[in-house]
LOLUM-572926 format. One record per residue (C-alpha): x, y, z; residue in one letter. Coordinates in steps of 0.02 Angstrom, whole numbers, padded with zeros to 5 digits, always signed. Layout:
// residues N
XYZA;...
//
This chain:
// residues 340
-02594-01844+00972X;-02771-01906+00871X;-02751-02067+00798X;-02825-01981+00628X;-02839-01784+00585X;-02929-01712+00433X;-02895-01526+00408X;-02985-01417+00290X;-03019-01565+00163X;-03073-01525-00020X;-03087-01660-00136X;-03150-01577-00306X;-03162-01689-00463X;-03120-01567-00635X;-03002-01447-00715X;-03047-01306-00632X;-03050-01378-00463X;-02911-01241-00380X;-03040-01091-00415X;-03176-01229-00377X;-03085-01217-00193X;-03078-01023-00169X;-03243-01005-00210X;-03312-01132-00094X;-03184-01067+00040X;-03258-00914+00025X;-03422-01001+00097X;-03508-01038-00099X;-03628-01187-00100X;-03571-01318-00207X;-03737-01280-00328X;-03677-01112-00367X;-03519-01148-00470X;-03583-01257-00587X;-03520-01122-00720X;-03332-01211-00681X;-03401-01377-00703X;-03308-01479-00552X;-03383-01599-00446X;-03373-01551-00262X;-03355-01699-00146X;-03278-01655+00015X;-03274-01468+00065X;-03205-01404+00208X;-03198-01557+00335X;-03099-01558+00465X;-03115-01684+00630X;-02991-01790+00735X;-02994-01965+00806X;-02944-02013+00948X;-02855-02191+00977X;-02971-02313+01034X;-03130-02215+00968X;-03263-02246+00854X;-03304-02118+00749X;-03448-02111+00625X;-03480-02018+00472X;-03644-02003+00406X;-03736-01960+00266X;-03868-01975+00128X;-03784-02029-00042X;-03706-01887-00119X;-03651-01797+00036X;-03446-01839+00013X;-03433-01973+00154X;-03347-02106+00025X;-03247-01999-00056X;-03193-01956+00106X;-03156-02118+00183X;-03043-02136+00018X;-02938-01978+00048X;-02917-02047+00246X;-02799-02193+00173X;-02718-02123+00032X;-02824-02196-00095X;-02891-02022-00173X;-02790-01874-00165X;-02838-01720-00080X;-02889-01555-00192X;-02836-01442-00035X;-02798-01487+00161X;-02731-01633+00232X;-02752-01784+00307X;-02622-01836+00481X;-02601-02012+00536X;-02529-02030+00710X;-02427-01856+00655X;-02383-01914+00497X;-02456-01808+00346X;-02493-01939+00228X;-02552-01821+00080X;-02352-01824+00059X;-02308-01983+00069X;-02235-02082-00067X;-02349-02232-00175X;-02216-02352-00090X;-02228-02266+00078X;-02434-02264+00068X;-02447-02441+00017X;-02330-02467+00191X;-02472-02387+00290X;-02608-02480+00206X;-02530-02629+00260X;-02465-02586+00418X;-02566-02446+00519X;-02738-02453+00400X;-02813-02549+00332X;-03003-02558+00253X;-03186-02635+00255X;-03268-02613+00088X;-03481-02619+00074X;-03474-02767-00045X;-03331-02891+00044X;-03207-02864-00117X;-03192-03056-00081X;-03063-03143-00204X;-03183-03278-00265X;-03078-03431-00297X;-03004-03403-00134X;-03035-03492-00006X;-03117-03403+00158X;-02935-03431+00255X;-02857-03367+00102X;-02953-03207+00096X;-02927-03171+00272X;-02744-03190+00251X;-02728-03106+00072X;-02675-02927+00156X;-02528-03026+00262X;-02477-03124+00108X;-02452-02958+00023X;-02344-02896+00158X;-02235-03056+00141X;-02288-03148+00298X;-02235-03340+00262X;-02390-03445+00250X;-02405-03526+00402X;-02400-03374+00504X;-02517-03282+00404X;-02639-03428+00396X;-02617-03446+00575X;-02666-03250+00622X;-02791-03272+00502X;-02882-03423+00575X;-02875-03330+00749X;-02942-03201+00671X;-03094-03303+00582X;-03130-03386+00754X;-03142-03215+00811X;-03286-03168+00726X;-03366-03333+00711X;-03331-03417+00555X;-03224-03574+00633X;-03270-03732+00506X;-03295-03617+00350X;-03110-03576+00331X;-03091-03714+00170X;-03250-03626+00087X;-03260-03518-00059X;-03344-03361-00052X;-03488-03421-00144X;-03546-03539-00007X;-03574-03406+00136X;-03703-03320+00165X;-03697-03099+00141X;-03665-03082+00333X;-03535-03229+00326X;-03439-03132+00177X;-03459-02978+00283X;-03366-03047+00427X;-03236-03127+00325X;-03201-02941+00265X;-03200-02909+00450X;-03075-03036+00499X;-02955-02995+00352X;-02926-02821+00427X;-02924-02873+00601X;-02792-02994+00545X;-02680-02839+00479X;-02663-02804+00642X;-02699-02611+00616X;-02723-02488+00722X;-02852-02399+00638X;-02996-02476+00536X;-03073-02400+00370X;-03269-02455+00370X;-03344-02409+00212X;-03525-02435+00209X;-03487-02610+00264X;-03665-02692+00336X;-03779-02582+00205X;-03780-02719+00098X;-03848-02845+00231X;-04020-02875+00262X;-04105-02802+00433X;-04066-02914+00554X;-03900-02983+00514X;-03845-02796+00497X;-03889-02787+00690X;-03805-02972+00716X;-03650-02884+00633X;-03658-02710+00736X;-03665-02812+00900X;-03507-02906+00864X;-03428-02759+00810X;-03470-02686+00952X;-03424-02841+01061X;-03249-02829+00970X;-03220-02654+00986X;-03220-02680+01194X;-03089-02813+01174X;-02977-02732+01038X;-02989-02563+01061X;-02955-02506+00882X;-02999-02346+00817X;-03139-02349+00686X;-03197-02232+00561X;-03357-02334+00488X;-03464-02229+00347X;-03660-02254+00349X;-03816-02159+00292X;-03918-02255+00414X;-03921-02147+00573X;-04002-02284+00697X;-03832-02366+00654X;-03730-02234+00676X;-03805-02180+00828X;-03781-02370+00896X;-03597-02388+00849X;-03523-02227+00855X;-03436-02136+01004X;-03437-02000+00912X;-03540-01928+00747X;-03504-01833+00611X;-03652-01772+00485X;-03591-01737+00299X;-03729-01645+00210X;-03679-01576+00028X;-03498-01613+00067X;-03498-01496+00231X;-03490-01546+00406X;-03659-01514+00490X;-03611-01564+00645X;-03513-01686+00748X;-03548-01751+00923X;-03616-01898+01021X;-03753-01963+01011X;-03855-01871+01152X;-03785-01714+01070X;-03841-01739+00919X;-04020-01785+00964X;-04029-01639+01132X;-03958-01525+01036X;-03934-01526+00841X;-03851-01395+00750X;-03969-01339+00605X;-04136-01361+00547X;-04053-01527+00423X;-03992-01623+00577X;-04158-01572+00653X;-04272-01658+00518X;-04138-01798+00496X;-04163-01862+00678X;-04354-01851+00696X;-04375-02049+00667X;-04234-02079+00783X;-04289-02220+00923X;-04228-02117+01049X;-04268-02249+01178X;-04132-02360+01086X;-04011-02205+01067X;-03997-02158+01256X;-03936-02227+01391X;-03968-02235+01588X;-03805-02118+01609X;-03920-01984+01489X;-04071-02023+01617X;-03994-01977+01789X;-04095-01895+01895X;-03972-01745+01985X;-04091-01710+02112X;-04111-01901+02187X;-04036-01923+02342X;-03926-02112+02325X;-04040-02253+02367X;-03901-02410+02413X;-04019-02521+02404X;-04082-02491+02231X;-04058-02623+02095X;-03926-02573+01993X;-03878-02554+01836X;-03745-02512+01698X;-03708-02335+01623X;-03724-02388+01463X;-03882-02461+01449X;-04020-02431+01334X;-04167-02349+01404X;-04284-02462+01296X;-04206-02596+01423X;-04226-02510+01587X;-04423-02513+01564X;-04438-02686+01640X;-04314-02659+01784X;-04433-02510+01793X;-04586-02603+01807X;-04560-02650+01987X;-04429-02509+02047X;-04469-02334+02091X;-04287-02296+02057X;-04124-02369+01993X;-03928-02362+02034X;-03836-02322+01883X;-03655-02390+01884X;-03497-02363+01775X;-03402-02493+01688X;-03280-02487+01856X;-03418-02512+01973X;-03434-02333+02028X;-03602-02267+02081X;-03637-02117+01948X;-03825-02091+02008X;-03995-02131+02020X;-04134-02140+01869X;-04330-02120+01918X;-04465-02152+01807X;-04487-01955+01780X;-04286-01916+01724X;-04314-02084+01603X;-04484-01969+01532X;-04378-01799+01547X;-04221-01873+01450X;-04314-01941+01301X;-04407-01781+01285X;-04327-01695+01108X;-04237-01516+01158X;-04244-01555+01344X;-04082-01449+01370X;-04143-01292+01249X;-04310-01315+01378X;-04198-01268+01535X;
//
């Protein structure tokens, strides 16, 4: 069972947003029904998560992935479709029995930290436990775990207001890892950080993701980022789904001429890994220096400096295959597999 399933999703803002939903189910572009004068958000999306997985949904502004992340929690209700957690159709779920999964199963990262500001920074991490009734020393004790977590031991007495953007950020972060959910809501929630602390902030959620495990739905428009964080990655464009995929898929083989233009500034180098680079044809060389599946190719060009060849290794240890110097060229040429 997926941890989170959209199905047919339609989230139209107006009067006439019923006939707003035929017409675009009959394949209408949102442009072309201005006559009913609706707002089409979301039209037509459907995806599942799996547990465990991070799963990215990306956009430029306007393309629906907000007003989606809102319908994925209960907080906006859907026009048509529905939305499953863990089996459970929460598009009929009581206020009372929403508000239970907010607190309990998901629970949310906002874009600009939605910070109480005469809180302290132990208090906002433990506001969403408070409001579930947790006594106070329990709550303040998940919470400060929680603040360690993410690095923010010493600040806990602070007020919002003395922390930096990224310190905010991660306060946000440790209030919903304190919740204790399995599934975390991430809405837009490093775009408001500058360059390199958004990076700082990907690599510990990326560090935290291999010791939690959660399942993640984080919205971007930045595709460098979602191609960095996501296991998977859905592209909104005008409210439709224009493709989802990995990573590699999306940049080997994208769907339409949109996706096509939207990953032409792509580092690919960054993007792919030594797993994308393996060379089928080389026979196993034991004595190659190895390294791990997962790595960047931008990394494996010093490694490749003084190696012919290199062992590429799973997480476990197992010996997946060998990269050359040509299958590193070959796998960051664009449409390699269309080539074939």
């Amino acid at each position: 069972m997926p941890a989170v399933r959209a199905d047919n999703l339609y989230k139209v803002f107006g009067k006439q947003s019923r006939s707003a939903v035929e017409r675009l189910s009959d394949g209408s572009h949102r442009d072309t029904i201005t006559d009913l004068d609706v707002t089409a958000a979301v039209i037509d999306v459907s995806f599942e998560v799996e547990a465990g997985e991070t799963f990215v949904v990306m956009g430029l502004s306007g393309s629906g992935k907000s007003t989606l992340i809102r319908m994925l929690n209960g907080l906006l209700e859907p026009t048509a479709g529905t939305v499953e957690v863990d089996g459970v159709d929460i598009t009929s779920l009581s206020k009372k029995h929403l508000l239970n999964l907010r607190g309990e199963k998901v629970s949310m990262v906002f874009q600009h930290f939605a910070l109480l500001p005469h809180r302290t920074v132990l208090e906002n991490a433990a506001y969403g436990l408070e409001l579930r009734g947790l006594p106070k020393q329990e709550r303040e004790t998940r919470a400060m775990r929680n603040l360690e977590m993410v690095g923010l031991e010493g600040w806990e007495h602070k007020l919002p207001h003395q922390l930096s953007g990224g310190m905010q950020q991660r306060v946000g972060l440790a209030r919903a890892l304190a919740a204790d959910t399995d599934i975390i809501l991430m809405d837009e929630a490093f775009s408001a950080l500058d360059p390199l602390i958004r990076r700082d902030m990907q690599t510990q959620l990326l560090e935290l993701q291999k010791q939690l495990g959660k399942t993640i739905i984080f919205i971007t428009h930045d595709l460098n980022e979602a191609m960095r964080l996501g296991d998977r990655i859905c592209v909104l464009k005008d409210g439709r789904v224009s493709q989802i995929g990995t990573a590699e898929e999306i940049l080997n083989k994208p769907a339409n001429e949109y996706v096509t233009r939207f990953i032409e500034d792509v580092d690919r180098t960054r993007v792919l890994t030594a797993a994308s680079a393996i060379d089928a044809d080389a026979a196993a060389d034991p004595e190659a220096r190895q390294v791990d599946a997962a790595t960047p190719i931008a990394e494996l060009y010093d490694d490749m400096s003084t190696a012919d060849q290199l062992r590429v290794v799973s997480e476990e240890g197992e010996v997946l295959g060998m990269v050359s110097r040509g299958s590193v060229l070959a796998a960051l040429a664009p449409g390699k597999e269309d080539q074939g």
